[in-house]
N, C-alpha and C positions, 0 to 999 in steps of 0.2 A: 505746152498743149494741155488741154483738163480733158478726162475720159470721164467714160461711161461704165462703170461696171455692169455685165449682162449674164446671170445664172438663170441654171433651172435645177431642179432638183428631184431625185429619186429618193426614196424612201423605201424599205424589205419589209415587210412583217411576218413573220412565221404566225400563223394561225394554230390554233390554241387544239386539234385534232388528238383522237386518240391512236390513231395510225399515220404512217407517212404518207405521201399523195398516189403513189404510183405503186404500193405494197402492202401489207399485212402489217408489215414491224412498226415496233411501238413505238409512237413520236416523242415517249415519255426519256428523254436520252439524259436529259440535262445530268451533271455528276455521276452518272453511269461510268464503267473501266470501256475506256478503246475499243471500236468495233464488235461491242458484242451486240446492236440493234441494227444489226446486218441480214441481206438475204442476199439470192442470186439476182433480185429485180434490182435494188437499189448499190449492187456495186458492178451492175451493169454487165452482168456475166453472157457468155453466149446463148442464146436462146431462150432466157429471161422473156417472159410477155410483163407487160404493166398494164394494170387496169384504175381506173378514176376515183377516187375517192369522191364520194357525193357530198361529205359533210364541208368537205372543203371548198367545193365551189360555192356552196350556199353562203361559207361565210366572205367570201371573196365579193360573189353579190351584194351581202350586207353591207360591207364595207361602201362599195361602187353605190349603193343607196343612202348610205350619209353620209357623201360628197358629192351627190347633187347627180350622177352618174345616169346614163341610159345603157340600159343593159343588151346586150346583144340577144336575141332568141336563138341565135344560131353563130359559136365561134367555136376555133379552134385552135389544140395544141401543133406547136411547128419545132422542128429539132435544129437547135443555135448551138451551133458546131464550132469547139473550136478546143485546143489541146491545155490543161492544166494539170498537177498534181491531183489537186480535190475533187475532177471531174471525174470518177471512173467510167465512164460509157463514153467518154470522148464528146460529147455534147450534152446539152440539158434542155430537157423537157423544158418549154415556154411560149410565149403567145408574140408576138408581133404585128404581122398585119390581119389578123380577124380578133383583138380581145375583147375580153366577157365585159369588162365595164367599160363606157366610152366617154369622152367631156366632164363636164364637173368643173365645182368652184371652191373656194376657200377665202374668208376674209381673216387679213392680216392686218397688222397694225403698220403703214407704208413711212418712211422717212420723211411724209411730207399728209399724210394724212390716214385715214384707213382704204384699203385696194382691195382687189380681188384677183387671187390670184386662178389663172384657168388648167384646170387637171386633162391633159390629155386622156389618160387612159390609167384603168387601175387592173391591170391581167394577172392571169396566174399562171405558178410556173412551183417549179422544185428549189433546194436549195443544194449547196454543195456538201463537200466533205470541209471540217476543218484541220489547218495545220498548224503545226506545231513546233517553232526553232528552237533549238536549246542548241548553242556552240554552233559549227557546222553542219548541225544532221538539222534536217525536217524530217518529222511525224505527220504521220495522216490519219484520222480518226474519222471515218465515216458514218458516225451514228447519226450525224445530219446529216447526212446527204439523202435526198429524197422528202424532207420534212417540207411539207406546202409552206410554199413562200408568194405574198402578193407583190408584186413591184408598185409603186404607186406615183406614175412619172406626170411633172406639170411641164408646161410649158416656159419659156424664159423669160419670164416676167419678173422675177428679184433684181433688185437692182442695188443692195445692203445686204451684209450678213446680216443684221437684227431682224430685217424682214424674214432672214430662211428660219435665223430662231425661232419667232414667234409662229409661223406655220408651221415647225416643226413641233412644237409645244399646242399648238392647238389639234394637232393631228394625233397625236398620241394622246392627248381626251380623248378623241372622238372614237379611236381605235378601241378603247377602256372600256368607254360607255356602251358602246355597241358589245362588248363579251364577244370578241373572237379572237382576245389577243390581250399577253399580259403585258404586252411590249415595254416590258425591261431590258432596257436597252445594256445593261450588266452584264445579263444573260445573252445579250444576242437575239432577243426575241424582233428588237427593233433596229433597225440600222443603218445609215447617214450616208447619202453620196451628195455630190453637188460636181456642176458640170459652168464650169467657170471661164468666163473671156471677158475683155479691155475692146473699147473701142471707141473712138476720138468721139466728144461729145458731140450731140446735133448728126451723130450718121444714124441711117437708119436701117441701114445693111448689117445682117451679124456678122461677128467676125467672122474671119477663114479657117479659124481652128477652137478648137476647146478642151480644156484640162478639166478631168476628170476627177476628182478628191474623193479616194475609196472608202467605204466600210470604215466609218465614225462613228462610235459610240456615247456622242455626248453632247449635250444643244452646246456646251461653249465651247468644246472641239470643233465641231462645224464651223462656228461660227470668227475662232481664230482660225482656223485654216483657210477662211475663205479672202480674210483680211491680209493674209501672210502672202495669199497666193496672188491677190489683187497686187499689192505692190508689188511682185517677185515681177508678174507683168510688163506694169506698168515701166520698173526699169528697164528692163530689157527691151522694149520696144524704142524706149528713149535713147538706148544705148545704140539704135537704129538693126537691133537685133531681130528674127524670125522666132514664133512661138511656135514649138510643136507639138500636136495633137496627140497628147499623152496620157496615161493614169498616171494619179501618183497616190502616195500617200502623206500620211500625218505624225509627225512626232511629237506627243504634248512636251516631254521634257527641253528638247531645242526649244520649240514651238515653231516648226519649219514642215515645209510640206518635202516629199521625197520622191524622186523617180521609182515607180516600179516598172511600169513596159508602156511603151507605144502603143497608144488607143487605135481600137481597129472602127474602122466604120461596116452599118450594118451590113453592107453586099460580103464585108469580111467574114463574116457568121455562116454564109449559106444557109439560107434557112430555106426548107422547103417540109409540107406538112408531115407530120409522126405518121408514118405507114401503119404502128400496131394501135393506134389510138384513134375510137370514132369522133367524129365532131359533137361539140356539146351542143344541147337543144336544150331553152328553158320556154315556158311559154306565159303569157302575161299571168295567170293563175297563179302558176309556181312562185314568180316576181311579187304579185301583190303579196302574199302569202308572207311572204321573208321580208317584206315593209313591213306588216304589223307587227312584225318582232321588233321591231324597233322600238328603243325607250327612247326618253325625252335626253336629245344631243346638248354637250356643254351651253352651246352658245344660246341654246333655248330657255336652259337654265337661269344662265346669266341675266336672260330678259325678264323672268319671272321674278329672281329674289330683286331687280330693280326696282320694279312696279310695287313691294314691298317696299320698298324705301333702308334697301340695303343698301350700299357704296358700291361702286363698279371693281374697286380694287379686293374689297372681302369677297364679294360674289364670283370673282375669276380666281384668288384663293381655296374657296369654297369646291368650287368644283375641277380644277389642278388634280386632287387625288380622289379617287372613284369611294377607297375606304371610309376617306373623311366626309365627302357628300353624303354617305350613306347614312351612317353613324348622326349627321344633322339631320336630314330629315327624322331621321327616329326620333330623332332629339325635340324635336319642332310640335311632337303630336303630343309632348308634354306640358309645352308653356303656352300661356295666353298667344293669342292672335298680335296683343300690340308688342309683348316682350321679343317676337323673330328677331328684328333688328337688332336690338342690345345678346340675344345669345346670340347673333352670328361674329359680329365683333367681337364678344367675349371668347369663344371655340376657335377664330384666327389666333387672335393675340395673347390669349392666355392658357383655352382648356385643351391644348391637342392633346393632351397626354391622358386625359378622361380615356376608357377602357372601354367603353359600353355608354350607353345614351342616359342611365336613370344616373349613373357615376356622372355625366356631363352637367344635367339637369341640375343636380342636387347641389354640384360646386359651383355652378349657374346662379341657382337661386340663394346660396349662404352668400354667395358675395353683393347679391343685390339687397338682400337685409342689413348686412353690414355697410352697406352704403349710407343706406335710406339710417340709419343710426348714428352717422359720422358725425364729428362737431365738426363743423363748418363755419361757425359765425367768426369774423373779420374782429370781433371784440372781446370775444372771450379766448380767439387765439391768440391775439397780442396780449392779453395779459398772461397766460402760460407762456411766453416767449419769453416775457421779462422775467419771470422768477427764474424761468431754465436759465438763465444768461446771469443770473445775480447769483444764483446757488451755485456757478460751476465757472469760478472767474482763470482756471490753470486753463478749461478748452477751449473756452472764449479768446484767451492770449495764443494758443497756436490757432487755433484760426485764422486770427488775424496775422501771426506770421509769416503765412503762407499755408500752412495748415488744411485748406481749405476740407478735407475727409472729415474734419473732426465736427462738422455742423453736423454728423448723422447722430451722434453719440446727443448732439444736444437735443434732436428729433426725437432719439430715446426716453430721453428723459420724460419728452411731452407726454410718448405716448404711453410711459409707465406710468406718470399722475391721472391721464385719464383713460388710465383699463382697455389702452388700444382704439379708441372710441376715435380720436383727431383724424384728422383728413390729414396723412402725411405729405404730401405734394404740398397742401396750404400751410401747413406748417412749417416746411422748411423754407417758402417764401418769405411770410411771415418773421423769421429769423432772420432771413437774408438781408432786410429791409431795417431793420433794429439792427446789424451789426455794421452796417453802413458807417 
């Protein structure tokens, strides 16, 4: 029997705040000592009130506006109930049936051509506390817990991991660009689920269950776990086995997915709305308002440096790291209009380690004088081939014995007689063709 692989995928982003979402304490935790960016609100103590962080819903908006989102004027937090270690309040603030962003889209590069994949809903919610195994004991450090976290759920359109890759890799541009999140995914800023099922090809009913694959930290951890999990599947359905509705997790060292606990479904949450929290109201004003902050998104980009007569592979290079885009356009306001093209290919493939845009420029433009300088001609570099080959008959003999390293030593030679000036690449063709 041939299947169907059929995922969807959540995505976390902790938002870049200078407070947690429901409290005062500073979202600045990262390397801080264990529970000291605690309060009564965020470890959930009795009679704790929480109140809203406004910075945070804005950027959750932002977000929900570039991925194509309709924003709700009126949603609300609901309390998803359900008992963990890292939970201190026994549930977590989150959205469900009324979230602040709705629909959305995202094109990915599909197995069979470019797709679109459809973003149900991008809400917002808290995050937890993290733990800590060492031997038998667990630690619990709650300096996250409470830190605004967006979820950003599509629907199950994936049908490859390379597919969840590549949206996961486009969506953490987008996250960048936007400035509401360093989503380093190192840090934990970002973080990978995928919700994973098998089913006979040609059906068009989803399966009856689905595997969960928790808190990934890494486009190719997702993306083996999903492959790992696909056939974990696959046999055991062949094996005329039942799958069931589980989390699990990822071990990169096996490279095998793991049981943690049995997936609950949503009625298992009880969710019903936050009693101490009012419904949020945004009104189209506030909305436009937080569109204008919007810069120009990757993929916009990518259209731009095209119509320039950049490469489609430099230009998604290009804009990959938010540092490096930055640092070229600096860069850009220094050279001719027709040099773009040759510095952006130059800055992929050679200058990232330029510091600063005039540092960029400058190793930019020595290399394009030294170009335009080069000995190049097909007849005066055959004849410095020959003499290199006549003046140095011990390297010429291991070359040919197999030797083959030792043609660079004869390349030296070239380009000691002509003061560095030769086109190296032509020369050691040039060689190549004479030792024949």
């Amino acid at each position: 029997m041939s299947w169907e692989t059929v995922i969807g995928v959540e995505v976390h982003v902790e938002t870049n705040t200078k407070t947690k979402m429901f409290c005062a304490c500073s979202a600045d935790y990262f390397g801080a000592k264990p529970n000291t960016h605690v309060c009564p609100v965020c470890l959930g103590l009795p009679g704790a009130l929480p109140f809203t962080n406004k910075n945070a819903i804005e950027k959750c908006i932002k977000i929900g506006l570039a991925l194509g989102c309709t924003i709700s004027e009126k949603s609300i937090f609901e309390r998803k109930n359900y008992f963990y270690p890292d939970l201190p309040k026994g549930y977590q603030i989150s959205q469900y049936r009324w979230p602040l962003c709705v629909g959305g889209s995202l094109e990915v590069e599909g197995i069979s051509g470019k797709k679109t994949i459809r973003i149900n809903r991008a809400h917002q919610e808290e995050d937890t506390g993290k733990l800590t195994h060492i031997g038998n004991q667990t630690l619990i450090d709650f300096n996250r817990s409470g830190l605004p976290l967006v979820e950003i759920v599509t629907e199950a359109d994936f049908r490859h991991s390379s597919e969840v890759r590549d949206y996961c890799k486009k969506l953490q541009a987008i996250i960048k660009a936007t400035g509401v999140s360093n989503a380093d995914m190192e840090k934990g800023d970002m973080r990978l689920e995928a919700n994973v099922s098998v089913r006979p090809a040609g059906q068009k009913e989803l399966a009856p269950y689905r595997v969960e694959l928790k808190n990934i930290n890494s486009f190719k951890f997702i993306s083996d776990a999903i492959d790992y999990e696909v056939e974990r599947q696959i046999a055991r359905l062949e094996e005329g086995q039942k799958i069931s509705q589980e989390t699990r997790g990822y071990n990169e060292n096996k490279k095998e997915t793991f049981l943690q606990r049995s997936k609950e479904e949503a009625n298992d949450y009880r969710y019903f709305p936050e009693p101490d929290l009012p419904s949020l109201k945004t009104t189209k004003v506030e909305i436009e308002k937080i569109r204008s902050t919007l810069t120009e998104l990757p993929s916009q980009k990518i259209e731009k440096y095209k119509e320039w007569g950049i490469s489609d592979q430099i230009a998604k290079a290009l804009v990959s790291d938010q540092a490096r885009e930055i640092l070229f356009a600096q860069a850009m306001e220094h050279v001719e209009v027709i040099d773009r093209t040759k510095l952006a290919t130059f800055y992929v493939n050679l200058g990232s380690k330029s510091k600063n845009a005039k540092e960029l420029v400058d190793h930019f433009k020595a290399t394009q004088t030294q170009k335009a300088s080069q000995i190049t001609d097909d007849g005066e570099l055959g004849k410095l081939a020959k003499l290199a080959i006549s003046e140095n008959k011990k390297i010429v003999e291991d070359y040919k014995s197999g030797k083959t390293n030792a043609i660079q030593m004869l390349i030296g030679q070239i380009m000691k007689k002509t003061q560095g000036k030769a086109n190296p690449q032509k020369a050691k063709t040039t060689l190549e063709e004479l030792l024949k």
